[in-house]
N, C-alpha and C positions, 0 to 999 in steps of 0.2 A: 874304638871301632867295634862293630856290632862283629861275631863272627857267624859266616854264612853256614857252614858245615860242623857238626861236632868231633866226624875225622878229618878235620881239615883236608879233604879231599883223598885220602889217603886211606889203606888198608893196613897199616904198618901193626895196629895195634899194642902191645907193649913189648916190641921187639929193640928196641932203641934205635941207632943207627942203620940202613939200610944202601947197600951198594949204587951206582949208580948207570943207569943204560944211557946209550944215546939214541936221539929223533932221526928215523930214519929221513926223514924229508927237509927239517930245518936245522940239525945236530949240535941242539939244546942237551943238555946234558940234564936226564930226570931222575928222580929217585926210580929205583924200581916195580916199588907198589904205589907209585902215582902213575906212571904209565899205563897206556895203551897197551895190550902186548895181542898179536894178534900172531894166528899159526896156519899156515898153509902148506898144504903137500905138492909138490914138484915133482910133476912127470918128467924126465928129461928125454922120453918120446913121444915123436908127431902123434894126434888122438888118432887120427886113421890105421896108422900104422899099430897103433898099441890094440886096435877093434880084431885088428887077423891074425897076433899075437896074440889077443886071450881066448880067441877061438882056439887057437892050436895047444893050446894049453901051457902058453907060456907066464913066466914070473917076471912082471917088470918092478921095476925097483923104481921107490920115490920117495922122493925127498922132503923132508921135513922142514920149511925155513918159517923163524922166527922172527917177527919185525915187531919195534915199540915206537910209539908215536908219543910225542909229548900233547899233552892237554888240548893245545891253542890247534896244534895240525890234524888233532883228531877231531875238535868239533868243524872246523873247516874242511877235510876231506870226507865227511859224513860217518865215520865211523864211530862218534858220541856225536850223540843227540843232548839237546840243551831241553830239559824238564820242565815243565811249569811248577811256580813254588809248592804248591798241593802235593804234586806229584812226586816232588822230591821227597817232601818226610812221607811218603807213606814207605812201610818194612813189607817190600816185594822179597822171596825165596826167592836162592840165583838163581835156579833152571827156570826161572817162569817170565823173563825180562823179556 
């Protein structure tokens, strides 16, 4: 079989062995630098309410939550996008994706 990817899809590089996360949507179990890992901050107050709290000068606190998506639930949920072959080998810098 032909191989599609030189890091077999992966970032592990010559780490060996790598832990493993689970898919938050269909709880596949993935290596962890094959995952998705996506980070959002959590307000745990209403946005209205939080607009006349930072008026008054208040500190709200938020929360940091971490979610990993396996391969197959992230190009389905739109969070990867599937490349055109071109497009995959060209060597894009991360900040410029």
């Amino acid at each position: 079989m032909p191989k599609k990817r030189k890091s077999g899809g992966r970032s592990k590089g010559s780490k060996g062995r790598t832990e493993y996360v689970q898919c938050c949507k269909c709880g596949q179990r993935v290596p962890r630098d094959k995952a998705k890992k996506i980070t959002r901050r959590i307000s745990l107050v209403d946005p209205s309410l939080m607009k006349e709290l930072r008026k008054q000068g208040a500190y709200i606190y938020t929360r940091t939550d971490t979610v990993y998506y396996c391969i197959r639930c992230a190009v389905y949920y739109g969070i990867a996008k599937i490349r055109p072959e071109e497009e995959r080998k060209k060597r894009v810098p991360l900040g410029r994706r």
